[in-house]
VEXSE-87375 format. One record per residue: residue in one letter; z, x, y of N, C-alpha, C, O in turn. Coordinates in nm, 3 decimals, decimal comma, always signed. Layout:
NODE  rest       nz       nx       ny      caz      cax      cay       cz       cx       cy       oz       ox       oy
NODE     a        Z        X        Y        Z        X        Y        Z        X        Y        Z        X        Y
...
! end
This chain:
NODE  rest       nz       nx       ny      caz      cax      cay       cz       cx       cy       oz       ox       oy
NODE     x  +11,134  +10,568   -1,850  +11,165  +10,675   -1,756  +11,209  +10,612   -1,624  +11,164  +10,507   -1,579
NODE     x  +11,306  +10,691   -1,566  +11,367  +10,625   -1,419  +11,363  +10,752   -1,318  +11,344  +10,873   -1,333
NODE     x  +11,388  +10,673   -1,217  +11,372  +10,763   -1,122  +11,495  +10,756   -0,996  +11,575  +10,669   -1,032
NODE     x  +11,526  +10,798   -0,904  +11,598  +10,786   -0,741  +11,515  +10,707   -0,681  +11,396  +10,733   -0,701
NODE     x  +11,547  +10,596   -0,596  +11,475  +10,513   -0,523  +11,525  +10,568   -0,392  +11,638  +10,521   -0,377
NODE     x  +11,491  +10,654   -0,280  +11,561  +10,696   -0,156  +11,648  +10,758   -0,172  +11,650  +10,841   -0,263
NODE     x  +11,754  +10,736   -0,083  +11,867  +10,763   -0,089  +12,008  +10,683   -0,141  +12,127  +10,715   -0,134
NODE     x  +11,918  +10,525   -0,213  +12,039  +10,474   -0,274  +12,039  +10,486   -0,458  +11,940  +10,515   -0,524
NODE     x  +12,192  +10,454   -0,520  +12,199  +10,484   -0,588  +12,124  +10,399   -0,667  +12,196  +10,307   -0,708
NODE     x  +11,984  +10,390   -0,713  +11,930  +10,305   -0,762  +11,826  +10,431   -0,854  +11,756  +10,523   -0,811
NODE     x  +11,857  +10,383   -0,998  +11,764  +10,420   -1,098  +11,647  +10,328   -1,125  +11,656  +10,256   -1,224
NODE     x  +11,538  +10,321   -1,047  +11,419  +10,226   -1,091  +11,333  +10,257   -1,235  +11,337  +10,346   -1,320
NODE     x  +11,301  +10,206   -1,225  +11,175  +10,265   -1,360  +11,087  +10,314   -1,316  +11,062  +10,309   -1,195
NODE     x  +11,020  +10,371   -1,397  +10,880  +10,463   -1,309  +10,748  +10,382   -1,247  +10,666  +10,397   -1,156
NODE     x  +10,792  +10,246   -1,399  +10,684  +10,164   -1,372  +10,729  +10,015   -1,372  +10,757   +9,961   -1,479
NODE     x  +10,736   +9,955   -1,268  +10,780   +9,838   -1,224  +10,662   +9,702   -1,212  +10,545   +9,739   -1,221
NODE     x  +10,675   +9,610   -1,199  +10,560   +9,476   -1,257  +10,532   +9,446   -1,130  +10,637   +9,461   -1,067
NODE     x  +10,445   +9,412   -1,059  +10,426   +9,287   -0,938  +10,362   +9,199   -1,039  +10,313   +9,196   -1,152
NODE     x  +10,398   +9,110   -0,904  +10,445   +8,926   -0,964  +10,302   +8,918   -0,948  +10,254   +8,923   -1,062
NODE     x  +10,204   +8,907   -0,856  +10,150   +8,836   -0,784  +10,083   +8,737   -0,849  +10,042   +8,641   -0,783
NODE     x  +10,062   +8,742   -0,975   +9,962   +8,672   -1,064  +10,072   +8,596   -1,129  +10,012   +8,513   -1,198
NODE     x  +10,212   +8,576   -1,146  +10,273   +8,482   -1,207  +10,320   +8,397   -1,068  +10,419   +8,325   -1,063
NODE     x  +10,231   +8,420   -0,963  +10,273   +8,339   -0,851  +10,156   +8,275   -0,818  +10,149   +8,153   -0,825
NODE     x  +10,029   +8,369   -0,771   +9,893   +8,304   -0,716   +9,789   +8,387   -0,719   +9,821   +8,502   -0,687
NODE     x   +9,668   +8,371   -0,747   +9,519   +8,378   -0,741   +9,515   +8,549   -0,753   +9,420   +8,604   -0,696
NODE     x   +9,614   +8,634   -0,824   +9,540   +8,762   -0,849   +9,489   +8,748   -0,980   +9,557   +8,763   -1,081
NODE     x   +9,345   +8,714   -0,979   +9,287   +8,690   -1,118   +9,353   +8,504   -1,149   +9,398   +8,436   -1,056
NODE     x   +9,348   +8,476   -1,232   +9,375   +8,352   -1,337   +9,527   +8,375   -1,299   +9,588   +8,481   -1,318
NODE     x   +9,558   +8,309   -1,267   +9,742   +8,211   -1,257   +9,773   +8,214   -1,393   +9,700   +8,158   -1,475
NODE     x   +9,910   +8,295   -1,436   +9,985   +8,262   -1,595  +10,051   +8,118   -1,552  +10,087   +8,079   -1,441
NODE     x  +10,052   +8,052   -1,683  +10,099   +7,945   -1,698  +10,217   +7,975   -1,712  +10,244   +8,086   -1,758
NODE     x  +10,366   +7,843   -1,662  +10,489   +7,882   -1,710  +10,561   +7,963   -1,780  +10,647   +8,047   -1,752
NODE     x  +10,511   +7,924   -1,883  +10,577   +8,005   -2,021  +10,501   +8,135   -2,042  +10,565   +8,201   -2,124
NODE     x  +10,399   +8,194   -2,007  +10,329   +8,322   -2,030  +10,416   +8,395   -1,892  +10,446   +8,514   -1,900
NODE     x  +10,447   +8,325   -1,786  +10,483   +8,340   -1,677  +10,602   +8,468   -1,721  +10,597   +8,590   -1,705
NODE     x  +10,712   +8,374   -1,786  +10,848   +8,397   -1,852  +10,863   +8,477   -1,963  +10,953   +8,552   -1,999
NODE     x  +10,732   +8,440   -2,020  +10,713   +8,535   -2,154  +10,667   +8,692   -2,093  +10,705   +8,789   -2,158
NODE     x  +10,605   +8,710   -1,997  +10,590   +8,806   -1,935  +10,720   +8,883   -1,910  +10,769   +8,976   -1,974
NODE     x  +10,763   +8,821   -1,802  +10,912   +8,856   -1,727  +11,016   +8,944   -1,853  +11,083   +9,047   -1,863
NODE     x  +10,988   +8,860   -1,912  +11,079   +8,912   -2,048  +11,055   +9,021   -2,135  +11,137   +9,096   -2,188
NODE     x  +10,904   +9,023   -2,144  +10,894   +9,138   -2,253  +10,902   +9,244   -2,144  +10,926   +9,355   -2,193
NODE     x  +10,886   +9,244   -1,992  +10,901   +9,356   -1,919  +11,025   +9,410   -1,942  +11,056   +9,524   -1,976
NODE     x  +11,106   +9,292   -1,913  +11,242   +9,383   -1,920  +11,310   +9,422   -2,040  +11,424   +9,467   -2,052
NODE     x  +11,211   +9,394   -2,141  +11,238   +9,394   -2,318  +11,213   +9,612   -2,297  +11,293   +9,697   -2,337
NODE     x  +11,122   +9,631   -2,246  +11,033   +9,721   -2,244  +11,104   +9,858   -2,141  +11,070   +9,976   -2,145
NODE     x  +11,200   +9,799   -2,062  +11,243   +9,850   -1,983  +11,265   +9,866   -1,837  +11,336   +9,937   -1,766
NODE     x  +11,170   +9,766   -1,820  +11,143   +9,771   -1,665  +11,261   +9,722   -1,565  +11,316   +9,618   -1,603
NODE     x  +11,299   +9,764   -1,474  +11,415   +9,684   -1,441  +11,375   +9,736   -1,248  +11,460   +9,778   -1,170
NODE     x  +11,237   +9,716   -1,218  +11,186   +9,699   -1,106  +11,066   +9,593   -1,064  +10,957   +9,603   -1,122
NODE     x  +11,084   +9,497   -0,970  +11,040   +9,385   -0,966  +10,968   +9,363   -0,831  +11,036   +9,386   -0,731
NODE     x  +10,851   +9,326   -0,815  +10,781   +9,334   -0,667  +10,704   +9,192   -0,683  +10,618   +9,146   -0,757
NODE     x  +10,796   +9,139   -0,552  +10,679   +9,019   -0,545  +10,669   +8,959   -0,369  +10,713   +9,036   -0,283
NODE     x  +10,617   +8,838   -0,331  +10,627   +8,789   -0,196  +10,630   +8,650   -0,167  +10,587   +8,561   -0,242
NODE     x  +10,674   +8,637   -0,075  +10,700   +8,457   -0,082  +10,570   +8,351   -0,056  +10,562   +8,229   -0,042
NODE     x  +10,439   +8,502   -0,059  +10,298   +8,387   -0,026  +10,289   +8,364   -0,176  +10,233   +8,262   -0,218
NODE     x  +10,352   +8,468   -0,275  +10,253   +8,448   -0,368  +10,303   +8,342   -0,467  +10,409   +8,354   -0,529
NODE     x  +10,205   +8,221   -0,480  +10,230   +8,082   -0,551  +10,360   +8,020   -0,460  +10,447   +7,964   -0,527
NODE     x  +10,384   +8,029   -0,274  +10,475   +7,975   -0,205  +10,587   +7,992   -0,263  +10,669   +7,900   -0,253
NODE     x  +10,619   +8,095   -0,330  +10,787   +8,113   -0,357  +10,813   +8,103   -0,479  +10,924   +8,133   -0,523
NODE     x  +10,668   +8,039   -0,590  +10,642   +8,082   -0,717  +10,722   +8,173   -0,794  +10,807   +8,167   -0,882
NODE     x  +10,654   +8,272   -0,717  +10,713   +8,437   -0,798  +10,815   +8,391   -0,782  +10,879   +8,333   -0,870
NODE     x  +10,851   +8,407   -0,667  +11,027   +8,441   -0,616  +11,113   +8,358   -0,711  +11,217   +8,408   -0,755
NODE     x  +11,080   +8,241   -0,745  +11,191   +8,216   -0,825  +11,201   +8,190   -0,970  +11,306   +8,147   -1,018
NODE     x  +11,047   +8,225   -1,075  +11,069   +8,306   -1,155  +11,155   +8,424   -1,155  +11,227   +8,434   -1,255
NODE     x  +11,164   +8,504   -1,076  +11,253   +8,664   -1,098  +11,399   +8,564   -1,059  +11,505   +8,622   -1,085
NODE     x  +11,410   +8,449   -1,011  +11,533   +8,427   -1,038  +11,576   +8,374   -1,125  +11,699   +8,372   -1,135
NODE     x  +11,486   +8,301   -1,233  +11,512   +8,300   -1,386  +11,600   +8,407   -1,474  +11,685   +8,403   -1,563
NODE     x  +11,516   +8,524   -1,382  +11,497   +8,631   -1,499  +11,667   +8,709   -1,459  +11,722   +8,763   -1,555
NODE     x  +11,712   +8,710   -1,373  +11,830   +8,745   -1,296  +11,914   +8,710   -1,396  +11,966   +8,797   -1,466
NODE     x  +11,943   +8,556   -1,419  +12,059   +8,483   -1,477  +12,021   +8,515   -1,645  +12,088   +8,460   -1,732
NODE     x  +11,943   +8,581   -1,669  +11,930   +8,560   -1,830  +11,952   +8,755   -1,897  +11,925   +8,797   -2,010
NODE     x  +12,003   +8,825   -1,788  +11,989   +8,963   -1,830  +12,164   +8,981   -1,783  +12,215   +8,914   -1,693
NODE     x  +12,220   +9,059   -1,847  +12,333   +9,152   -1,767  +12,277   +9,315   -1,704  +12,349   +9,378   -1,627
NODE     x  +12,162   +9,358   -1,741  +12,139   +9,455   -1,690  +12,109   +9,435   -1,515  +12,089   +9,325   -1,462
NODE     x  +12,112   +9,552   -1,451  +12,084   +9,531   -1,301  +11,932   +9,537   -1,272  +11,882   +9,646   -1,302
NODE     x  +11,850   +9,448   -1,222  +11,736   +9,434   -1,200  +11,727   +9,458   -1,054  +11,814   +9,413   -0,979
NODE     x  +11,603   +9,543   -0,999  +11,585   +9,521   -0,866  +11,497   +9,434   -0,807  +11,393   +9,413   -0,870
NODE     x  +11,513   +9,377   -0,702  +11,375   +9,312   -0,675  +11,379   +9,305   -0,572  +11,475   +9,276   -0,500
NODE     x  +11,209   +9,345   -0,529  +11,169   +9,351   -0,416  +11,085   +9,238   -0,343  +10,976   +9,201   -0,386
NODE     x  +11,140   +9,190   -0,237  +10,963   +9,070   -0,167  +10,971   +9,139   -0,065  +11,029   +9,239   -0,022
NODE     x  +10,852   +9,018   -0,016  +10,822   +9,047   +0,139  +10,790   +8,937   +0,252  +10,809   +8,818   +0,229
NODE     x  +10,755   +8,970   +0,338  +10,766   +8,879   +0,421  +10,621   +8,935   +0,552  +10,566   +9,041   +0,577
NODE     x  +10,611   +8,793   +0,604  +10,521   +8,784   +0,716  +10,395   +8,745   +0,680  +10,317   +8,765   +0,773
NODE     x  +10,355   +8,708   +0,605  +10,225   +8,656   +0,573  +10,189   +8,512   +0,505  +10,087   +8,464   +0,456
NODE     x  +10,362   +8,451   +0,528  +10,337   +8,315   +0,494  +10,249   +8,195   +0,590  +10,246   +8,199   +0,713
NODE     x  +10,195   +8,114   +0,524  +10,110   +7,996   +0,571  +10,167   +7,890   +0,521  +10,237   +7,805   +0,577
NODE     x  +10,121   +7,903   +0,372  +10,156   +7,766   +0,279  +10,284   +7,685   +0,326  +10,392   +7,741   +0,340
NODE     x  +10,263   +7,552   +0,348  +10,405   +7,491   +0,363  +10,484   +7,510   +0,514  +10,598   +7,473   +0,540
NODE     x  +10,400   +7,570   +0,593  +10,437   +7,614   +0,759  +10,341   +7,502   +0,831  +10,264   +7,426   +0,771
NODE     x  +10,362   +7,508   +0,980  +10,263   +7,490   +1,031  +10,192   +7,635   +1,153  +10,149   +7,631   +1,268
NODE     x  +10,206   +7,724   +1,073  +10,189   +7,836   +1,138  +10,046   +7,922   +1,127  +10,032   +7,946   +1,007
NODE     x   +9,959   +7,965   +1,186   +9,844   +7,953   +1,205   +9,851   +8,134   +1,060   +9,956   +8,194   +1,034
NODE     x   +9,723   +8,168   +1,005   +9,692   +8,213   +0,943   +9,754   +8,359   +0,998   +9,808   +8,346   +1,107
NODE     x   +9,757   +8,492   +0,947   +9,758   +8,614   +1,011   +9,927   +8,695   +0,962  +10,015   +8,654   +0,886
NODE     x   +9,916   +8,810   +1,037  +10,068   +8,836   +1,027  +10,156   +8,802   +1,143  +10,123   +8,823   +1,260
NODE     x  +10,286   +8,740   +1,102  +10,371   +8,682   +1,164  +10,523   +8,734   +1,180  +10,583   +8,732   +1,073
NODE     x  +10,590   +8,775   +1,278  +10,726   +8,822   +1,272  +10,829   +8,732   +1,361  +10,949   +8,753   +1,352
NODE     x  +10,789   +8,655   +1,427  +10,884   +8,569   +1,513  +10,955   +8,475   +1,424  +11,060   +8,436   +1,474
NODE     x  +10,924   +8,421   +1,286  +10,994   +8,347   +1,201  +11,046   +8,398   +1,065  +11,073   +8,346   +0,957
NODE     x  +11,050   +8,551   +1,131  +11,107   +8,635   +1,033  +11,222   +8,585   +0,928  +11,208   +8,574   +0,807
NODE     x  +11,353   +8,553   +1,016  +11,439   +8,500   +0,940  +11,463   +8,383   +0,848  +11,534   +8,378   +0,747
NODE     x  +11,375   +8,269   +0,917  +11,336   +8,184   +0,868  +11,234   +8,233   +0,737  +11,247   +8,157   +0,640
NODE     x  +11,181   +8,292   +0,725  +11,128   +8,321   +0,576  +11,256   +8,424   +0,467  +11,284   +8,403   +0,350
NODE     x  +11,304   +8,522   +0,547  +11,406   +8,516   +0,446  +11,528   +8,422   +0,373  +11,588   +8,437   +0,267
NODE     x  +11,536   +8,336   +0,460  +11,663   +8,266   +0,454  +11,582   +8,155   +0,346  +11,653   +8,075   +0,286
NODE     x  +11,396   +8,153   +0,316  +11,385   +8,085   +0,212  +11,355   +8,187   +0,107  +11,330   +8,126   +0,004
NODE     x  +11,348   +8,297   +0,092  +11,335   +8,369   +0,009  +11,442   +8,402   -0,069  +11,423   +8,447   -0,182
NODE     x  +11,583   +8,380   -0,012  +11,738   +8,392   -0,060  +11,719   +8,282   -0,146  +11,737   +8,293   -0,267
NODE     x  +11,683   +8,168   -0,089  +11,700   +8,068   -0,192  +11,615   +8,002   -0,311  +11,629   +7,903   -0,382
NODE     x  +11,500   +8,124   -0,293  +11,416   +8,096   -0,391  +11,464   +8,198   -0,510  +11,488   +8,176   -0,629
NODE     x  +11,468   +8,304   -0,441  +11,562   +8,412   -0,567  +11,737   +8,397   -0,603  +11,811   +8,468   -0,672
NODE     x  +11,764   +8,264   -0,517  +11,922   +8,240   -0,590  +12,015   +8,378   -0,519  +12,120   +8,383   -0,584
NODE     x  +12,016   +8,448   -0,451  +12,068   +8,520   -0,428  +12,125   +8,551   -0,288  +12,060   +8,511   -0,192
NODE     x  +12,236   +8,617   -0,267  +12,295   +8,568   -0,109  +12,249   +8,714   -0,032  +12,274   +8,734   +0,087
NODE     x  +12,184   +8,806   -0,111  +12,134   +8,951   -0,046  +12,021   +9,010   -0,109  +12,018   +9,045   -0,227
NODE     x  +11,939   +9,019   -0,037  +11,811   +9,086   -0,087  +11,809   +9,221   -0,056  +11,831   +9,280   +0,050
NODE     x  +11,760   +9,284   -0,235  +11,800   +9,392   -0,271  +11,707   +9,462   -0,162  +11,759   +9,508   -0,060
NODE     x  +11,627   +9,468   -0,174  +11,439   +9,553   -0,047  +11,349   +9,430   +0,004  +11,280   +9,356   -0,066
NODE     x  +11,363   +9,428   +0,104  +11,281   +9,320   +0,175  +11,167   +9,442   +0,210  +11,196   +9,562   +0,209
NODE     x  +11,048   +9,397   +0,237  +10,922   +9,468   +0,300  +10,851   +9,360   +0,381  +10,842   +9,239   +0,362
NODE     x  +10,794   +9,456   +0,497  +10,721   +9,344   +0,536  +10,559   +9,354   +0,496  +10,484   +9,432   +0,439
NODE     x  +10,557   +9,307   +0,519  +10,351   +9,224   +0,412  +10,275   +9,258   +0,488  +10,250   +9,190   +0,587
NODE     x  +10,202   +9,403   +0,458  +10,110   +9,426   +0,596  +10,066   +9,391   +0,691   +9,957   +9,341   +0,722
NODE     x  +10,181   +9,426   +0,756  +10,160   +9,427   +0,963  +10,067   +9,517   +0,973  +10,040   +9,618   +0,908
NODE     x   +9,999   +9,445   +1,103   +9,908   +9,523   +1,194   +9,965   +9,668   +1,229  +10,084   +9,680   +1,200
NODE     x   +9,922   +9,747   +1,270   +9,938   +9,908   +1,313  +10,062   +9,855   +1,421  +10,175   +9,860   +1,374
NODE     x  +10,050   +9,808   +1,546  +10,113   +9,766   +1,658  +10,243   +9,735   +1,582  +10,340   +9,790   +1,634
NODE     x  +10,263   +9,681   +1,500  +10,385   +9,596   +1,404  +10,454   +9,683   +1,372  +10,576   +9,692   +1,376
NODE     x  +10,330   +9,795   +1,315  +10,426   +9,908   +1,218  +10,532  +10,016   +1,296  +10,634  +10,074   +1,260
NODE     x  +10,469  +10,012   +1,400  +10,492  +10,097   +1,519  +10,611  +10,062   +1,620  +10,673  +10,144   +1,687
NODE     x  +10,634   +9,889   +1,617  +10,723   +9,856   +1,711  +10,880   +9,861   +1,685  +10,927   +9,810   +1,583
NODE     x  +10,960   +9,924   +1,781  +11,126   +9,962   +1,733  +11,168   +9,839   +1,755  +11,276   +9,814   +1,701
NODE     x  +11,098   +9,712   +1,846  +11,153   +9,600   +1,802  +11,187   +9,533   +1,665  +11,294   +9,480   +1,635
NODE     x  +11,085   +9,546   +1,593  +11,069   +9,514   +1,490  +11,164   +9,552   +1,395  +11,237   +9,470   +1,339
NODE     x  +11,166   +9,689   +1,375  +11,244   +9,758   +1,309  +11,418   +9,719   +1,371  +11,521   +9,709   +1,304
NODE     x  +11,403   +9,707   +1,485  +11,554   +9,671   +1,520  +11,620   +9,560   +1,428  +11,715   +9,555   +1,350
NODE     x  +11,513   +9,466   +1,481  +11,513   +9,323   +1,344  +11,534   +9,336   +1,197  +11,584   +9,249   +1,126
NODE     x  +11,499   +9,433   +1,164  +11,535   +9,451   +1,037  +11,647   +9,538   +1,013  +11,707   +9,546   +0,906
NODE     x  +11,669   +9,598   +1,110  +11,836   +9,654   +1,139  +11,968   +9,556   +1,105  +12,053   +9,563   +1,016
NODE     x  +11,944   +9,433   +1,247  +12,005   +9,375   +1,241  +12,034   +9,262   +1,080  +12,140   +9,231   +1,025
NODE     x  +11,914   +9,231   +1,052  +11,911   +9,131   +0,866  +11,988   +9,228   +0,788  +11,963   +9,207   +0,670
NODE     x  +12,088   +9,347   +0,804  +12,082   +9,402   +0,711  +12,205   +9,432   +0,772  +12,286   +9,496   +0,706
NODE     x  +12,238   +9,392   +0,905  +12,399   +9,382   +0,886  +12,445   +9,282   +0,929  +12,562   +9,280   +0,968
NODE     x  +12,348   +9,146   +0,934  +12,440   +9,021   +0,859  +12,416   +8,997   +0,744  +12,414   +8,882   +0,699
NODE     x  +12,388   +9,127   +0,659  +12,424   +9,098   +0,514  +12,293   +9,028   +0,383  +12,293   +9,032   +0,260
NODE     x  +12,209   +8,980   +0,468  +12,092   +8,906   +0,438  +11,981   +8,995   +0,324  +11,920   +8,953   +0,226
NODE     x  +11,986   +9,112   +0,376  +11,909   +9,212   +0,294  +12,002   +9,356   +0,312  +12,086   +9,381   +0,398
NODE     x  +11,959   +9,432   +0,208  +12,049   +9,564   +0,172  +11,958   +9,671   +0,221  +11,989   +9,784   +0,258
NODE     x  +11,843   +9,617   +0,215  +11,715   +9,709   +0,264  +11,632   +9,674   +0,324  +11,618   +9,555   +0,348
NODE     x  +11,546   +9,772   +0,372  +11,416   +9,754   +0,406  +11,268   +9,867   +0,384  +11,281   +9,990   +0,385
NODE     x  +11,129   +9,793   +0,366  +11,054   +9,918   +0,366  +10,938   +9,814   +0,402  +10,941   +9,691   +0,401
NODE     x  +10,850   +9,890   +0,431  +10,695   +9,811   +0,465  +10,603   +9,854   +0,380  +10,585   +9,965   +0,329
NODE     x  +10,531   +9,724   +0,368  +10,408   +9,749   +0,208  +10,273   +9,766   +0,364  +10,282   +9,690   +0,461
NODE     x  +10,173   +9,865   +0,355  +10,103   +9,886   +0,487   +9,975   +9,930   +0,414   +9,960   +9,999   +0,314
NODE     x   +9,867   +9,852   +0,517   +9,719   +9,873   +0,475   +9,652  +10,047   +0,428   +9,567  +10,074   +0,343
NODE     x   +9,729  +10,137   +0,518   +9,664  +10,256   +0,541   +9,698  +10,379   +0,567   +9,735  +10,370   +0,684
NODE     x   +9,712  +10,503   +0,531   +9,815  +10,605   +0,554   +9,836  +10,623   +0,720   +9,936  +10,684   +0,757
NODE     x   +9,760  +10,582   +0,801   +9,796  +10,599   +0,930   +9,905  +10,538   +0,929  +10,003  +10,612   +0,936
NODE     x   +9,933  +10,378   +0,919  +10,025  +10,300   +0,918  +10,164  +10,371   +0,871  +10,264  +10,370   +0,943
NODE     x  +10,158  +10,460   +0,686  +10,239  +10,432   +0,612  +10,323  +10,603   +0,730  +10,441  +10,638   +0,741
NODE     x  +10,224  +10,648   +0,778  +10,306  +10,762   +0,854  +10,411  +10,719   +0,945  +10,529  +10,754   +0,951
NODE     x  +10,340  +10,630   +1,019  +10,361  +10,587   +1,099  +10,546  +10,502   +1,124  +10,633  +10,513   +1,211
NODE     x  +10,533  +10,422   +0,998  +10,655  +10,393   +0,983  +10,792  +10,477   +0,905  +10,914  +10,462   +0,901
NODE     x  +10,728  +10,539   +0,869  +10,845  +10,668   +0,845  +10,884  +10,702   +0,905  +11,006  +10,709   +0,898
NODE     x  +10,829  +10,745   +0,997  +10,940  +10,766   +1,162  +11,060  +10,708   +1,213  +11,135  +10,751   +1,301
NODE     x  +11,068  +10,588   +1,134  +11,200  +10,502   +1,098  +11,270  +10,507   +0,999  +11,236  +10,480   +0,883
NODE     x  +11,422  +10,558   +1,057  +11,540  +10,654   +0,981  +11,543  +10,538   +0,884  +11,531  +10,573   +0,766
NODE     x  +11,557  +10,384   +0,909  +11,595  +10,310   +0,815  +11,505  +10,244   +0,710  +11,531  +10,156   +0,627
NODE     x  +11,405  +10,303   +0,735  +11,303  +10,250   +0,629  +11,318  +10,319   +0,509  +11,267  +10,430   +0,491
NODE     x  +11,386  +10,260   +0,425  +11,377  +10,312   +0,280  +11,275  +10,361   +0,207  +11,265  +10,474   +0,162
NODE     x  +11,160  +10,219   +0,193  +11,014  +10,242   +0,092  +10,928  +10,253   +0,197  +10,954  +10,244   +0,317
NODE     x  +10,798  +10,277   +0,131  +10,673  +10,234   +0,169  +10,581  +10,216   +0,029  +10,569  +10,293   -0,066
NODE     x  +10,522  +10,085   +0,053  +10,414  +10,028   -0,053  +10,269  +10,042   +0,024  +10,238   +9,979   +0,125
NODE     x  +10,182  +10,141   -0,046  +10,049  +10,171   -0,007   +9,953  +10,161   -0,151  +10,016  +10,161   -0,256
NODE     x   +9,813  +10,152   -0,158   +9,747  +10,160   -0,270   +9,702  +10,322   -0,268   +9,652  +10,403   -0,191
NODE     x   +9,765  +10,312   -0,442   +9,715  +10,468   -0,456   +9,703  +10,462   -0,587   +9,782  +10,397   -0,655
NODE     x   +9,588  +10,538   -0,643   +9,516  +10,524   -0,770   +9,418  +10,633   -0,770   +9,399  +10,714   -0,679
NODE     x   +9,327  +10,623   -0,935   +9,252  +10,721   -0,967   +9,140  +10,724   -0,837   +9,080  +10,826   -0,806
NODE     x   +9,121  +10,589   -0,766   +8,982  +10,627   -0,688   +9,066  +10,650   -0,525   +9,019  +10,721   -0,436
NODE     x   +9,168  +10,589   -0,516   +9,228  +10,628   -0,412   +9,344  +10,691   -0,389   +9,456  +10,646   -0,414
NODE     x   +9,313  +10,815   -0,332   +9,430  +10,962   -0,343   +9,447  +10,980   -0,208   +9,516  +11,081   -0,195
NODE     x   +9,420  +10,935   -0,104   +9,418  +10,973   -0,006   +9,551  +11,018   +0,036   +9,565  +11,131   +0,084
NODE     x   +9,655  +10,933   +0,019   +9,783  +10,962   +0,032   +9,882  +11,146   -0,013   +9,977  +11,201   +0,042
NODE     x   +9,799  +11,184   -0,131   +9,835  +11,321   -0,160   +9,816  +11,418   -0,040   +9,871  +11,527   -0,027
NODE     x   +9,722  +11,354   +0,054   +9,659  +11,514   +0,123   +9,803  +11,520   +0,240   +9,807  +11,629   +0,297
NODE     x   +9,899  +11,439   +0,276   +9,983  +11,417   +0,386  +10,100  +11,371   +0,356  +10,208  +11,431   +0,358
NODE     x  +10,066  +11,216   +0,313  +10,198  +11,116   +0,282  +10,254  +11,144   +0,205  +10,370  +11,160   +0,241
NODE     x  +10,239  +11,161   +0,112  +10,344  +11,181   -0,009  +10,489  +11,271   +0,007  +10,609  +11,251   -0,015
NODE     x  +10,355  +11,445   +0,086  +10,470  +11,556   +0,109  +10,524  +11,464   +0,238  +10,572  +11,366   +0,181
NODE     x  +10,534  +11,452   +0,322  +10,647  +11,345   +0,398  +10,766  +11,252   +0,400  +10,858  +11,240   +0,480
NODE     x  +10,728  +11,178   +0,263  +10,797  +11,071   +0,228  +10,916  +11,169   +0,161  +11,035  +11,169   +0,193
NODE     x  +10,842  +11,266   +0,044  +10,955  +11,324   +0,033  +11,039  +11,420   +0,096  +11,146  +11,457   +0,048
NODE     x  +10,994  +11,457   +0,196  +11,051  +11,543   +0,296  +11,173  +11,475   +0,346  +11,283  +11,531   +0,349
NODE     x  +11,148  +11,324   +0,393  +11,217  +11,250   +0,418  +11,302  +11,144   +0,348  +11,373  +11,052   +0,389
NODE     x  +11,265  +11,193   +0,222  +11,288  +11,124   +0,094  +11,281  +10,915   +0,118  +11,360  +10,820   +0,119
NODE     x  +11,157  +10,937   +0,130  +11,135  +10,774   +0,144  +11,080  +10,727   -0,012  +10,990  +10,791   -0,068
NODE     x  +11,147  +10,604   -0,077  +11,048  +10,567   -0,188  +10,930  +10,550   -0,194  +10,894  +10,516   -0,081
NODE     x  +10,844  +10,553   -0,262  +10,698  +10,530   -0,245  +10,628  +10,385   -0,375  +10,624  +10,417   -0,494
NODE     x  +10,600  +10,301   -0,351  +10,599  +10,254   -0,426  +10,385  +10,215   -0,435  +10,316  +10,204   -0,334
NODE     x  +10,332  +10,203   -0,571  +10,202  +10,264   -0,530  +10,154  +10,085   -0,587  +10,167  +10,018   -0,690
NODE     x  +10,108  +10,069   -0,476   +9,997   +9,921   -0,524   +9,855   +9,978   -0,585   +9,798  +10,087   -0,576
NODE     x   +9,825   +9,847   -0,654   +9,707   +9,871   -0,709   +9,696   +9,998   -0,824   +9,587  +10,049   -0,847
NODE     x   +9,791  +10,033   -0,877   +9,789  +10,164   -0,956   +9,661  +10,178   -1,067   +9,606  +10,286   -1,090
NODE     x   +9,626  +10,062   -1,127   +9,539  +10,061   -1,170   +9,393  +10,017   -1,116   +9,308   +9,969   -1,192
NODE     x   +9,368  +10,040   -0,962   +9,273   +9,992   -0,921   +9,189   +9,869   -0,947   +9,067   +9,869   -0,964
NODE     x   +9,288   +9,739   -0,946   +9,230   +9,664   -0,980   +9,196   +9,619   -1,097   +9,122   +9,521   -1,107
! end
């Protein structure tokens, strides 16, 4: 089953994979080949929506899904994110936006690709979510060509309101599941009001 992602012409699947575990520490690390063997039967299966970030396994994920790119003719989407890198920096722990570009410009080259389909950023603080600087910044990555999109993956429906208020924010990634609904009582009717994608972490609670 597929769906409208926003307002672009993008048929996602209903149900799309995060990486995080063919990259780092959600649960037991897949080994290479379970890694790939994964990747594959997803898109055997149908999936042709992809979520991952450049913390997870330092760029790990990211360039598995660029395996998976060169071995399909179908159109795959894929999504990372950004601001919560450490590994391989010398940049102190937390969320980070001043070396914004500098993490995409390694995320292009971990996914082989000269444009990233949805960049998100990796839960920012409230202040983050809120700032039109920020968002300007991601204005601008997106008309030198660098990314096609943008949306923010955010701790909390305050947050995920919060950034909707921004015409150019495509998605928002929040956890929503059988124990957590919170999002129905507000966000949801919003997003689609405004027709923002919604993309739901944690669907299976863990």
């Amino acid at each position: 089953k597929y769906r409208k992602f926003s307002d672009l012409e993008w048929n996602v699947s209903e149900i799309g994979l995060g990486c995080w575990q063919i990259g780092w520490c959600w649960g037991e690390v897949v080994s290479e080949t379970d890694a790939r063997d994964l990747l594959k039967k997803a898109l055997d299966n149908g999936v042709n929506f992809f979520d991952t970030s450049d913390t997870y396994g330092d760029g790990r994920s990211e360039r598995f899904l660029s395996e998976l790119k060169n071995i399909t003719k179908e159109k795959i989407y894929i999504t990372t994110k950004l601001g919560r890198r450490v590994r391989g920096t010398n940049y102190q722990k937390g969320y980070k936006h001043k070396p914004m570009e500098e993490f995409i410009d390694r995320s292009l080259k971990n996914l082989n690709v000269e444009c990233i389909d949805l960049l998100q950023l990796h839960c920012p603080p409230s202040d983050v979510c809120s700032n039109p600087k920020i968002h300007a910044s991601m204005d601008e990555f997106v008309r030198k060509g660098k990314i096609a999109n943008y949306g923010v993956s955010v701790w909390n429906v305050y947050d995920a309101l919060e950034v909707i208020k921004f015409k150019n924010v495509k998605s928002v990634q929040l956890v929503f599941n059988i124990f957590r609904q919170k999002p129905i009582d507000l966000f949801l009717k919003e997003a689609k009001k405004q027709n923002v994608a919604v993309i739901a972490r944690g669907p299976l609670a863990s």
